[in-house]
BAGUVO-79325 format. One record per residue (C-alpha): x, y, z. Coordinates in steps of 0.001 Angstrom, whole numbers, plus 500000, padded with zeros to 6 digits. Layout:
BEGIN
XYZ/...
//
This chain:
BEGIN
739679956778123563/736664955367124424/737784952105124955/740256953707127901/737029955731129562/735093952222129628/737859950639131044/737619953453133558/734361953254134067/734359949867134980/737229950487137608/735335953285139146/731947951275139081/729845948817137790/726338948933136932/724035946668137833/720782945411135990/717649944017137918/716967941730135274/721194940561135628/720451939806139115/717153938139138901/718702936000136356/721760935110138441/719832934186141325/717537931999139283/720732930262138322/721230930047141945/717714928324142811/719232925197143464/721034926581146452/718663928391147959/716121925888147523/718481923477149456/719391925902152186/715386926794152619/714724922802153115/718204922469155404/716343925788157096/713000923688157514/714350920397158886/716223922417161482/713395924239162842/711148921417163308/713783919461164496/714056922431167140/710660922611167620/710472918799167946/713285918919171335/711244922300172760/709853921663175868/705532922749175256/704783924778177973/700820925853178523/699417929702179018/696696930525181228/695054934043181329/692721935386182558/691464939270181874/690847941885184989/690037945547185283/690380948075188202/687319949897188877/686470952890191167/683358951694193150/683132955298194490/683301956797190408/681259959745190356/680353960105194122/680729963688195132/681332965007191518/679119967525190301/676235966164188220/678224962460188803/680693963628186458/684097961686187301/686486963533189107/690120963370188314/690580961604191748/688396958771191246/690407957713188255/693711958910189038/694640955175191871/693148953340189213/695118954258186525/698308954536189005/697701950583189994/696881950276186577/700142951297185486/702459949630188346/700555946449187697/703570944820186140/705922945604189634/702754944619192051/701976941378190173/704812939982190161/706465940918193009/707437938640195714/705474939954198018/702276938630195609/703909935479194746/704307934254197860/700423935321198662/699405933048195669/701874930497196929/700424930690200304/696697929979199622/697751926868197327/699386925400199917/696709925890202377/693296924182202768/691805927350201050/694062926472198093/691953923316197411/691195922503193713/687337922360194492/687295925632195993/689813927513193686/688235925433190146/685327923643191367/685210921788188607/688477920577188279/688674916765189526/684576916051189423/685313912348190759/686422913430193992/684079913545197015/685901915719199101/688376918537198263/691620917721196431/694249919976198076/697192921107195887/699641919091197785/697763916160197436/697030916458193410/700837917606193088/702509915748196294/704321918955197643/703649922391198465/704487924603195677/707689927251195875/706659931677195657/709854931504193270/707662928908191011/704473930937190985/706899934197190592/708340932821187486/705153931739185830/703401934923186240/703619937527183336/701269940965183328/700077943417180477/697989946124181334/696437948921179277/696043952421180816/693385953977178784/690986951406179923/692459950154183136/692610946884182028/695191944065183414/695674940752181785/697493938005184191/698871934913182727/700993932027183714/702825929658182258/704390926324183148/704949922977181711/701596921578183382/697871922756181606/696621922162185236/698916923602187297/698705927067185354/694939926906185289/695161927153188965/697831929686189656/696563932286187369/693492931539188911/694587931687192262/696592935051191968/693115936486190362/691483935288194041/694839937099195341/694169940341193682/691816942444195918/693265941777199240/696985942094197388/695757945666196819/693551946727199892/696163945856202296/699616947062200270/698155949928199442/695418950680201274/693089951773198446/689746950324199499/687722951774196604/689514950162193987/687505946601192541/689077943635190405/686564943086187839/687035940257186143/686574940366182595/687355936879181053/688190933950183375/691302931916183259/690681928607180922/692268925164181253/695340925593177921/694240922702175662/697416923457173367/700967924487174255/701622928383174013/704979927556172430/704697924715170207/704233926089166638/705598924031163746/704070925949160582/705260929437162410/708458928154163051/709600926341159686/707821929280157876/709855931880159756/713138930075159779/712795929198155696/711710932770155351/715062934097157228/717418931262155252/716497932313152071/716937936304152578/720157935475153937/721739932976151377/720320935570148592/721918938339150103/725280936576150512/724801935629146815/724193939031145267/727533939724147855/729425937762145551/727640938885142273/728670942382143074/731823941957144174/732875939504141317/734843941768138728/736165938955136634/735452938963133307/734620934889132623/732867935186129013/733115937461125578/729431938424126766/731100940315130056/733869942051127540/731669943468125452/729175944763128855/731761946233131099/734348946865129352/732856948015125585/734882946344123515/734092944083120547/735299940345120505/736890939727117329/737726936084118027/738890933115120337/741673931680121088/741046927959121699/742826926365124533/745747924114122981/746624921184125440/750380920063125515/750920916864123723/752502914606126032/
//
């Protein structure tokens, strides 16, 4: 009788024991070691073939020059805050727009777009100013600057970060630089709010490093992923395996005892 209700049992369900699994997937470890290292290799070898590309950004907040003016006691009014916050929070739309792109396009491409006057400090050797169709040989496209730009912005403290990125340290040194210079007029004359001021709070810097190139992160990540996933399709099969392979598993699931083997007997030929 009790053999039958463990037979049952077992057809029902089947319990399973942490230390059973840990010890299964130990047995494992050669797999998932290898599939961690095949995880590795790929990664970097991705990494390896990824094109770096190079962040600029540089860090901007709107201010109300006329904060406080006409307020009781120079308390803020609501209205002194209220077009910051709004630009604030459009800042993603405005920024990159192409109505913004193609005013950042448009001073690179001009004489006012020159190196010395947008970097100063860019290309020291040169005695007179290095335009950007000289350094680069072309005028640049608004659908280039467009596509490099990228905006965050933080409403609680009015704050808007602008960054570009391109395959060229230089060349997004100077757009995110230029579309800062861009900014204020972008703002006075689109939306005609002439009390709002782009403060600059951290100036665009010249990327030493690529923005996308990470090797460690990459081969960490990917290893990390590969081994979850051949564990999980291990422990698949663990669970799902109901054969009964040894005396051990007879006497587990099903609660009988093993009174004795019969050895395999190979035909004589």
């Amino acid at each position: 009788m009790d053999s039958s209700n463990n037979v049952n049992a077992n057809k029902v369900g089947r319990e399973l024991d942490i230390r059973d699994i840990i010890g299964y997937l130990f047995s494992k470890i050669w797999i998932i070691a290898l599939v961690a290292i095949c995880a590795i290799v790929f990664a970097f070898l991705i990494t390896s073939f990824t094109t770096p590309t190079y962040t600029s950004t540089t860090k901007t907040m709107l201010i109300n020059k006329n904060a406080g003016t006409g307020s009781v006691e120079g308390n803020l009014n609501v209205s002194d805050l209220s077009a910051a916050t709004y630009l604030t929070k459009m800042s993603s739309e405005i920024f990159t727009s192409d109505s913004f792109s193609v005013r950042v396009a448009n001073m690179l491409n001009s004489d006012e777009g020159s190196f010395t006057n947008i970097l100063g400090f860019l290309d020291e050797e040169c005695t007179k100013p290095q335009t950007f169709k000289n350094f680069y040989g072309g005028d640049i496209k608004y659908r280039d600057v467009k596509s490099s730009l990228s905006v965050k912005s933080n409403e609680d403290t009015c704050a808007v970060t602008l960054s570009s990125t391109t395959v060229d340290a230089t060349l997004s040194h100077v757009i995110v630089t230029a579309a800062y210079n861009c900014m204020q007029d972008h703002i006075n004359e689109n939306f005609k709010v002439d009390s709002i001021v782009v403060g600059q709070i951290d100036y665009g810097k010249h990327p030493e490093s690529p923005s996308n190139i990470h090797y460690f992160k990459n081969m960490a990540l990917s290893a990390f992923v590969a081994v979850i996933a051949i564990c999980a399709i291990l422990l698949a099969f663990y669970i799902f395996d109901d054969k009964i392979k040894t005396p051990d598993d007879i006497e587990k699931h099903l609660g009988l005892s093993v009174l004795g083997e019969i050895p395999e007997i190979e035909d004589e030929v």
